[in-house]
C-alpha positions, -999 to +999 in steps of 0.1 A: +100+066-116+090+048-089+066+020-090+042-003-064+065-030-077+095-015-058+069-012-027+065-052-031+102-061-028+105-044+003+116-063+036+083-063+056+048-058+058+037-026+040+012-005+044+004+022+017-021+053+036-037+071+004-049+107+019-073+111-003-096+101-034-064+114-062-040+094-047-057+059-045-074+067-077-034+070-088-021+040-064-051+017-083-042+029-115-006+020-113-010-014-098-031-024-121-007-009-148+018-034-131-006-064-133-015-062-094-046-080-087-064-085-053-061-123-042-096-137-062-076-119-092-100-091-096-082-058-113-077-032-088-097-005-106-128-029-108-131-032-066-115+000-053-095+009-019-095+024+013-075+046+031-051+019+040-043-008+016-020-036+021+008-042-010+019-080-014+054-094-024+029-117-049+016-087-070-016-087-047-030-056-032-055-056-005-080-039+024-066-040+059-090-044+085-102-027+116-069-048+135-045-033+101-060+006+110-052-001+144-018-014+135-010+015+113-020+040+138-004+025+166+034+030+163+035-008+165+070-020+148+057-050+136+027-074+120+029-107+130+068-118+126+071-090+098+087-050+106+055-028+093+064-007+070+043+027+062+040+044+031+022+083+027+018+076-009+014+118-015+052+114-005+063+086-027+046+100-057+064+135-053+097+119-053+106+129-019+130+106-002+115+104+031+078+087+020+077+071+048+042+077+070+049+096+103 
């Protein structure tokens, strides 16, 4: 099974779009289930998430903001120095081997 950990120890900045309430109620879930935490250490299923959340190599989730939607959206190839990397995490649940957003 796949897991938000594998998410983590990928090369790059990654960005996780949850299409709709199921799936981040499942993406929140799971992290927490892996002992994710946001950065003040608050459990995921106490605070939430958006459409687009942000999964850390530290075992820290978090909100992008209005500059991480635009990112996502953009077709840009990188944050910062990192690649982005976008998940559709409908894809990465089903198993399919191309999750990656398009």
């Amino acid at each position: 099974m796949r897991t938000i950990n594998d998410l983590s120890k990928l090369n790059g900045r990654v960005y996780v779009y949850l299409a709709n309430a199921e799936i981040g109620n499942w993406f929140l879930q799971q992290a927490e289930a892996e002992g994710f935490t946001y950065h003040d250490g608050v459990k995921p299923t106490e605070r939430g998430c958006s459409t687009i959340m942000a999964v850390n190599r530290d075992k820290t989730i978090n909100f992008v903001g209005t500059n991480g939607f635009i990112v996502f959206g953009s077709g840009a190839k990188a944050v910062g120095s990192e690649q982005l990397i976008r998940i559709d995490c409908e894809k990465f649940l089903s198993g399919a081997d191309d999750y990656m957003y398009n």
